[in-house]
N, C-alpha and C positions, 0 to 999 in steps of 0.2 A: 336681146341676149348678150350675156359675156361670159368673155375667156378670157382667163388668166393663167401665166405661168410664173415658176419661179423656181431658183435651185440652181441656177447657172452659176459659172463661175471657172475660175482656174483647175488646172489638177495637170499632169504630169503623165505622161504616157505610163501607159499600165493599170492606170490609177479607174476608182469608179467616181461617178456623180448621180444623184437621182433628181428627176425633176420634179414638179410637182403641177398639176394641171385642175383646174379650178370656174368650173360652168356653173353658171345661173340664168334662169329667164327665157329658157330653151323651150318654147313650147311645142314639145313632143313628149309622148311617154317613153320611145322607143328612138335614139339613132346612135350613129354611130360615133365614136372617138377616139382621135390619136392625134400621131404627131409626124410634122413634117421639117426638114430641117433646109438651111440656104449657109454654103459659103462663100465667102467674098469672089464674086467674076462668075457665077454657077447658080444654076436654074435652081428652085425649091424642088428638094425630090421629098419624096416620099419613105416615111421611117420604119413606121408600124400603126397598126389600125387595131380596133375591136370594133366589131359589128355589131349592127341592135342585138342580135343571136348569141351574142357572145362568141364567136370564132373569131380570134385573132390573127394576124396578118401582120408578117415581118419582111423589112427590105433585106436581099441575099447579104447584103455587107454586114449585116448587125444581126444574125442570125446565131446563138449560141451567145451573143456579148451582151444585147438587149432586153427587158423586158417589161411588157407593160402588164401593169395592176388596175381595175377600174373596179369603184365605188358606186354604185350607179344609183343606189339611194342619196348618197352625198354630191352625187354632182361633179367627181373628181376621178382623176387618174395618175397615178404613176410612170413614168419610165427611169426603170433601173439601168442604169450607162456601167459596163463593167470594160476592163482590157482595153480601156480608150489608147486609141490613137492619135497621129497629130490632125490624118486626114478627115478625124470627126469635129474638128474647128467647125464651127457654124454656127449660125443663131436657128435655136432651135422653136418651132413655131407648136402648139397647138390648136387642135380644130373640135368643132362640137359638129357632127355631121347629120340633121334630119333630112327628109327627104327636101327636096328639091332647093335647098340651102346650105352656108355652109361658113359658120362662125368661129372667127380666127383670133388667135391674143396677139400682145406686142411683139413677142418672143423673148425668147430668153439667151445670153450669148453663153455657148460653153467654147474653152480656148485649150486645146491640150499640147502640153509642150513637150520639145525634144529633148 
């Protein structure tokens, strides 16, 4: 399987970016997908998720700013980035999640400046 992302990029505090997430070769009918993000010196946390079920799942920080979109005939998912801040600097990763696996892209760097 693979995962791709893309959509990263500069932008300016306040500002939005969207990213764009892109799985193929996933062999499941049903998992889960989102996205996790890493800043320099700091663990990979956790962004927001959709479940095979379709119930979605947002980290408290990006709660109201965030949003994800998933295509799940296409294979893809959105995160809409809105009200960025500087402390959302990180490269952001996405995951394709079947059970007992858990398939990740390069990531993608988003930078927001002061």
């Amino acid at each position: 399987a693979q995962v791709t992302e893309s959509g990263g990029g500069l932008v300016q505090t306040g500002g939005s970016l969207r990213l764009s997430c892109q799985a193929s070769g996933v062999s499941s009918s049903a998992y889960a997908m989102g996205w996790f993000r890493q800043a320099p010196g700091k663990e990979r946390e956790f962004v927001a998720t959709e479940a095979w079920n379709g119930d979605k799942y947002y980290a408290d920080f990006v709660k109201g700013r965030f949003t994800i979109a998933r295509d799940i005939g296409a294979e893809s998912m959105t995160l809409q980035m809105n009200s960025l801040q500087p402390e959302d600097t990180a490269v952001y990763y996405c995951n394709a999640h079947p059970p007992l696996v858990r398939y990740w892209g390069q990531g993608t760097q988003v930078t927001v400046s002061s």
